[in-house]
Backbone as CSV, one residue per row, in Angstrom:
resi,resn,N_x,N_y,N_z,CA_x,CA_y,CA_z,C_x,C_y,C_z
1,UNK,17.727,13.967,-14.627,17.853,13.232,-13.388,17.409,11.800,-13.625
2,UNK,17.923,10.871,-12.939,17.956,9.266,-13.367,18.085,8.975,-12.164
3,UNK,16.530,8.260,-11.726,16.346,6.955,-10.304,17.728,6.533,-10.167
4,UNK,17.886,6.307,-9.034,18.604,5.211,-7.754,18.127,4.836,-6.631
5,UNK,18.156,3.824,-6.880,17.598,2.746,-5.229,16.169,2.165,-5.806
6,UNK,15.923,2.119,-5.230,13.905,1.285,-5.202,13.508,2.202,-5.395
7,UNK,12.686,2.111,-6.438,11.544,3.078,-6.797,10.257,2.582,-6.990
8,UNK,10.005,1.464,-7.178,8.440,0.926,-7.112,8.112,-0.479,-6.568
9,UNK,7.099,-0.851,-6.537,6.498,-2.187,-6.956,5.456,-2.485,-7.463
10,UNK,5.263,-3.126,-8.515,4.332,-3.459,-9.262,3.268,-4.643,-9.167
11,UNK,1.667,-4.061,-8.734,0.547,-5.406,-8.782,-0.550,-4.706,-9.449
12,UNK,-0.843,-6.533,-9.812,-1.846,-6.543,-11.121,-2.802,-6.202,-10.237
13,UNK,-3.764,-5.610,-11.022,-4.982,-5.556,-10.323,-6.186,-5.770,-11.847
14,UNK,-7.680,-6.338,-11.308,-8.831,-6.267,-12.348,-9.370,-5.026,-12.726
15,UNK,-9.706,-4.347,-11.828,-10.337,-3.057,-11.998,-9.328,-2.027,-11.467
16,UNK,-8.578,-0.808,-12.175,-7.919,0.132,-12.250,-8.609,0.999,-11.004
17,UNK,-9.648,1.278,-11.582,-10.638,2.450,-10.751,-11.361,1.844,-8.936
18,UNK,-11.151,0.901,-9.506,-11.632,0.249,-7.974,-10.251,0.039,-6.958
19,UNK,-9.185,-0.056,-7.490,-7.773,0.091,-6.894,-7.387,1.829,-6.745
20,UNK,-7.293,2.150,-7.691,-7.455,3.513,-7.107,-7.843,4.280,-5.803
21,UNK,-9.418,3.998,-5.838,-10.523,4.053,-4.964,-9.639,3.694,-3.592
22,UNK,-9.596,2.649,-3.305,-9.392,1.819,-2.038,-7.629,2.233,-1.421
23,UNK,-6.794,2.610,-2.881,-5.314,3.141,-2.013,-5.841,4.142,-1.849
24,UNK,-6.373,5.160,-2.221,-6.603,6.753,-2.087,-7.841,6.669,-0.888
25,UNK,-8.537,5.698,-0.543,-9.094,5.843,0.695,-8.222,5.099,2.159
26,UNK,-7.306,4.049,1.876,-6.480,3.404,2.918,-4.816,3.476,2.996
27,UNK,-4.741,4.016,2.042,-3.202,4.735,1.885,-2.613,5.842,1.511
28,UNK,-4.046,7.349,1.299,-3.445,8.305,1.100,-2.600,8.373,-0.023
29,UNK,-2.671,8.142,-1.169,-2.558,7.905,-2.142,-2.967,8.130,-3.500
30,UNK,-2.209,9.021,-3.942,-2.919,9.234,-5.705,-2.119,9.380,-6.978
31,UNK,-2.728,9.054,-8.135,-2.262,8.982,-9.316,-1.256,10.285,-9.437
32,UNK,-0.297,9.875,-10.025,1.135,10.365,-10.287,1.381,10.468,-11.917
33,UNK,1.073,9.426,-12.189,1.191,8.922,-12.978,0.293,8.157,-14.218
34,UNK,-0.102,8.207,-15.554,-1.236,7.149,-15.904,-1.452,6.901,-17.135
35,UNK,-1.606,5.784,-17.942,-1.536,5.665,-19.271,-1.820,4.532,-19.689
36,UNK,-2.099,4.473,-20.936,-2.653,2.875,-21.750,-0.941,2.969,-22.256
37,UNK,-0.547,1.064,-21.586,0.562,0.790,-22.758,0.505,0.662,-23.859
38,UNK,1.136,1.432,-24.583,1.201,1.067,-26.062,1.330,-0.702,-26.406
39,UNK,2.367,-1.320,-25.855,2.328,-2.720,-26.582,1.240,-3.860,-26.284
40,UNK,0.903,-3.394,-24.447,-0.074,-4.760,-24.212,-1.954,-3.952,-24.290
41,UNK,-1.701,-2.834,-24.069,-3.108,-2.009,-24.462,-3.611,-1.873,-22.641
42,UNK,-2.736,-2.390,-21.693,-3.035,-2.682,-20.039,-3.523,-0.860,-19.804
43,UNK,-4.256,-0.581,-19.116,-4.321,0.528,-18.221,-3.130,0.781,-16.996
44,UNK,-2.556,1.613,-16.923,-1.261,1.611,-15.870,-1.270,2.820,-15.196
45,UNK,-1.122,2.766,-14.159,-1.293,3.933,-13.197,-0.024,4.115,-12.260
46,UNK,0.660,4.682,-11.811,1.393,5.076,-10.437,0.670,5.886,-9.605
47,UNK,1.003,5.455,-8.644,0.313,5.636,-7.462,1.144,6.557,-6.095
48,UNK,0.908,7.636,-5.365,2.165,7.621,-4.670,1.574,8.237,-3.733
49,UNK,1.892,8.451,-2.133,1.694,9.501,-1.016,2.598,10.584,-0.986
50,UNK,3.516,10.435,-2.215,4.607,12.074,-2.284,5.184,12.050,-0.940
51,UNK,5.375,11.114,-0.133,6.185,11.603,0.619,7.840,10.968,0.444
52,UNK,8.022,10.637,-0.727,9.546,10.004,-0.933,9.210,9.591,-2.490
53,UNK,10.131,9.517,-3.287,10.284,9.035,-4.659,10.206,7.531,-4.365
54,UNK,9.068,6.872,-4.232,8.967,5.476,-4.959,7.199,5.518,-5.036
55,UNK,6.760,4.970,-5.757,5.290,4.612,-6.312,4.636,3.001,-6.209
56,UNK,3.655,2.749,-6.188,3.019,1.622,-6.537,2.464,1.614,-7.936
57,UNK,2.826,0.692,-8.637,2.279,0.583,-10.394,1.461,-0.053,-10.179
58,UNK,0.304,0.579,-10.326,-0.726,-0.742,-10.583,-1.231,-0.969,-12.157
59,UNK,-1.490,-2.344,-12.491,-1.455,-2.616,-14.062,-2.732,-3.474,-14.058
60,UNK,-3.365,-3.097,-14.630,-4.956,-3.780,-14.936,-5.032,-5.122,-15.860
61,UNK,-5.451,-5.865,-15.096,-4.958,-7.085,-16.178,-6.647,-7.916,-16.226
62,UNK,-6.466,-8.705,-16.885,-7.847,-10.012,-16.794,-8.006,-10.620,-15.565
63,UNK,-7.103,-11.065,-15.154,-7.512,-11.849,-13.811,-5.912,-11.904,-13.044
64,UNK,-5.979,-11.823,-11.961,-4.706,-11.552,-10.901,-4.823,-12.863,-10.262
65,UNK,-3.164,-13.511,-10.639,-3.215,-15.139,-10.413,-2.212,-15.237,-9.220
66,UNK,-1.435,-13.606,-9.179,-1.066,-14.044,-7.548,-0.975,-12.899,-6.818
67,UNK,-1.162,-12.936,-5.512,-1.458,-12.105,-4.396,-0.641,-11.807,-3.363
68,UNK,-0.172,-10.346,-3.166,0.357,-10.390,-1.516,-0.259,-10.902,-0.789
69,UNK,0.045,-11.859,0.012,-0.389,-12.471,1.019,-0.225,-11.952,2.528
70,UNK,-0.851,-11.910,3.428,-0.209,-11.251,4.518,1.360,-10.685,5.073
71,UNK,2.076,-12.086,4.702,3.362,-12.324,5.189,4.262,-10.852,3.991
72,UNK,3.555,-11.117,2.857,3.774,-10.352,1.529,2.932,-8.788,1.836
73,UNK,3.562,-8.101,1.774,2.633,-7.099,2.028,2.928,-5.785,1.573
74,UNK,2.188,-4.880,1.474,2.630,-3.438,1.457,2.456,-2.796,2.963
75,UNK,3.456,-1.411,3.374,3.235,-1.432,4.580,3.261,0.288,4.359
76,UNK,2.134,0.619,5.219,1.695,2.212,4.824,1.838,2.901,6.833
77,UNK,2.393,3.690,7.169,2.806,4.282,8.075,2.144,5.265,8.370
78,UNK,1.165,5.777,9.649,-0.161,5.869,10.168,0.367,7.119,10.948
79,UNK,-0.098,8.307,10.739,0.280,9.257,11.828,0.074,9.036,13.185
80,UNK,-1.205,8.119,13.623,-1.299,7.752,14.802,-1.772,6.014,15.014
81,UNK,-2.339,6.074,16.518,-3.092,4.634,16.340,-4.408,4.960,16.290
82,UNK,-4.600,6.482,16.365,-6.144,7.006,16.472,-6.800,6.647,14.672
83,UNK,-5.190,6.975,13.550,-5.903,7.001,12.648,-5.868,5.591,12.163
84,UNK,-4.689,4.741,12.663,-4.916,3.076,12.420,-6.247,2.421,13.089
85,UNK,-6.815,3.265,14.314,-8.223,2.591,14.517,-9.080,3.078,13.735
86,UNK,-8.996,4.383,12.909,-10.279,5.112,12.543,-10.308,4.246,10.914
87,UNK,-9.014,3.699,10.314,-9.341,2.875,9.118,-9.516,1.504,9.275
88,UNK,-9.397,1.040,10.329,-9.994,-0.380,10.264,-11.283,-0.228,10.895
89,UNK,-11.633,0.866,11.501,-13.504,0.928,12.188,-14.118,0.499,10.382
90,UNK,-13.460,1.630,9.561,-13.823,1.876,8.029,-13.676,0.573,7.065
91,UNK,-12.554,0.146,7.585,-12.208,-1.504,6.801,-13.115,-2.641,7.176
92,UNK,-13.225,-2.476,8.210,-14.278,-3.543,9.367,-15.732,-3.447,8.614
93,UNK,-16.478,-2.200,8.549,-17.284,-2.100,7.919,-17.762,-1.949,6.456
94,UNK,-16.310,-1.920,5.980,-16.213,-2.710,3.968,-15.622,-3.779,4.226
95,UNK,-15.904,-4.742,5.097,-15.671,-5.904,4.934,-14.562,-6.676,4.272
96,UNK,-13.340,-5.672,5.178,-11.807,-5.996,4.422,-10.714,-6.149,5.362
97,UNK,-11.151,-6.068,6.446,-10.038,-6.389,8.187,-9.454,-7.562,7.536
98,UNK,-8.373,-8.088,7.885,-8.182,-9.312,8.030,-7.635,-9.616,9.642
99,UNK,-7.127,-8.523,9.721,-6.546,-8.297,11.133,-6.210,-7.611,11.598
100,UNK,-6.097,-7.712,13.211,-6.284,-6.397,14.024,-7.229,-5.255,14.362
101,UNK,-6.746,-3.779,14.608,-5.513,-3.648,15.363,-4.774,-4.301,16.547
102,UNK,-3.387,-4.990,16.471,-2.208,-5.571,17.205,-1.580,-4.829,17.909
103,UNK,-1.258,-4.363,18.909,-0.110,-3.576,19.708,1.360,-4.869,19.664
104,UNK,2.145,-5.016,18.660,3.232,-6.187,18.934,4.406,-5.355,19.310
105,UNK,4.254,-4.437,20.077,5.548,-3.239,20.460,6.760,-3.099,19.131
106,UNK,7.773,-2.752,19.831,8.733,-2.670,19.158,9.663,-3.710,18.590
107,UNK,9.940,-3.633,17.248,9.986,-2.955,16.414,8.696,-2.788,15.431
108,UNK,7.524,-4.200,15.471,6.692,-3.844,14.730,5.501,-3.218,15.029
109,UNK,4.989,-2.340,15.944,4.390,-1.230,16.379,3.001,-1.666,16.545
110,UNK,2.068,-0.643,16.154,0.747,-0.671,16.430,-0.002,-0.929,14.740
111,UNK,-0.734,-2.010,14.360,-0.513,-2.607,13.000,-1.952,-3.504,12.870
112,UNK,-2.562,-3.003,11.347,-3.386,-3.660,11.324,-3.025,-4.621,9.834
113,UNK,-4.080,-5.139,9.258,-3.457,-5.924,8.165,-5.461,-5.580,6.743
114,UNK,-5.329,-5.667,5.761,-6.224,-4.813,5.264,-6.517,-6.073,3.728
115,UNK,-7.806,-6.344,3.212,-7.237,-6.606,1.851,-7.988,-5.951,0.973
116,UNK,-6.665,-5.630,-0.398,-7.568,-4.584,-1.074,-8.773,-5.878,-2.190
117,UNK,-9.165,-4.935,-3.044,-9.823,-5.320,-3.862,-9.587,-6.727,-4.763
118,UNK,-8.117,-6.596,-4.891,-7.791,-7.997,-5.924,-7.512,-9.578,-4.613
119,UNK,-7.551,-8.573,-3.307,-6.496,-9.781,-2.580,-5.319,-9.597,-2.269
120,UNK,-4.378,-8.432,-1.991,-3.865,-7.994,-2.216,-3.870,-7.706,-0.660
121,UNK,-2.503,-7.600,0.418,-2.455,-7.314,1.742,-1.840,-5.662,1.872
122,UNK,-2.578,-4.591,2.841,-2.341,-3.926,2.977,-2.009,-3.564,4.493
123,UNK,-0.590,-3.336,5.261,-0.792,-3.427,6.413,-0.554,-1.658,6.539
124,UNK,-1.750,-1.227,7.795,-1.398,0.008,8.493,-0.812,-0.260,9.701
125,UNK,0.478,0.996,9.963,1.126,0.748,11.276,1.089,2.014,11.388
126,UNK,1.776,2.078,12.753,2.125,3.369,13.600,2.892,3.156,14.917
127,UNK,4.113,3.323,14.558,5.414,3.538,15.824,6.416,2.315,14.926
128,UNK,6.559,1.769,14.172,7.926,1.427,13.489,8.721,1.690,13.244
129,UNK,9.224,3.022,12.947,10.003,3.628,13.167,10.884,3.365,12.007
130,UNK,10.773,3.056,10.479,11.332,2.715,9.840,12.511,3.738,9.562
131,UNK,12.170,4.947,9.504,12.732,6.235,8.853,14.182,6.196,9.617
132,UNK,13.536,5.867,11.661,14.928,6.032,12.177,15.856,4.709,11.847
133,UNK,15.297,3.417,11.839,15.930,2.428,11.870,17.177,2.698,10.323
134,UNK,16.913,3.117,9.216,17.413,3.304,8.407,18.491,4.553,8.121
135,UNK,18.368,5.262,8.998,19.314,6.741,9.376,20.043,6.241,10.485
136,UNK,19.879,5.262,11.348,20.783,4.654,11.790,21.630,3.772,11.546
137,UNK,21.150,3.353,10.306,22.285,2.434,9.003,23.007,2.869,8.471
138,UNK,22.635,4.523,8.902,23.758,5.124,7.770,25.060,5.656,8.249
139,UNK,24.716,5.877,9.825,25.637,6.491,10.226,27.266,5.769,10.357
């Protein structure tokens, strides 16, 4: 079997284990995947919530010279707004909110905005509705 469509995206990060840590506590998220490259010697991990074939690579580097920025983001989809408040109570108090929680209705829902460890923007939502917006593309 051989990928089609999007299957990842790839950010550097400094510390492997401290990225780990922070998707597997704010995105439900775990290693899939993991290995030293043979050519650059980087630590490399995939990352995934198993709920669809695509992953986050994260690649351990010396220093991370550029950053999702808010506008840039990863966007992780929240069973509720109970559990988008219960990780930014948690973000708020590791000192990583950048923003929110927003109610901006529809289409972009109930949404907070998160940063991980390198700088790196993580937004939680709940009611976007991506799944339908895209099954309605298909029809």
């Amino acid at each position: 079997m051989s990928d089609v469509g999007l299957t990842h995206i790839a950010l550097p990060v400094e510390k492997l284990e401290r990225s780990l840590s922070f998707y597997s506590k704010y995105g439900r998220m775990q290693v899939v995947h993991r290995r030293k490259d043979s050519s650059t010697g980087a630590e490399v991990a995939w990352i995934s919530d198993r709920t669809r074939p695509f992953v986050v690579v994260l690649i351990e580097v010396d220093k991370v010279d550029s950053v999702l920025l808010p506008l840039a983001h990863l966007g992780i989809g929240c069973e509720s707004r109970e559990e988008v408040n219960l990780l930014c109570d948690q973000a708020r108090s590791d000192g990583i909110l950048i923003e929110g929680p927003v109610d901006a209705g529809y289409p972009v829902g109930y949404f907070a905005l998160l940063r991980d460890p390198d700088g790196h923007t993580l937004e939680l939502a709940h009611g976007q509705e991506v799944g339908l917006a895209v099954g309605f593309a298909q029809q």
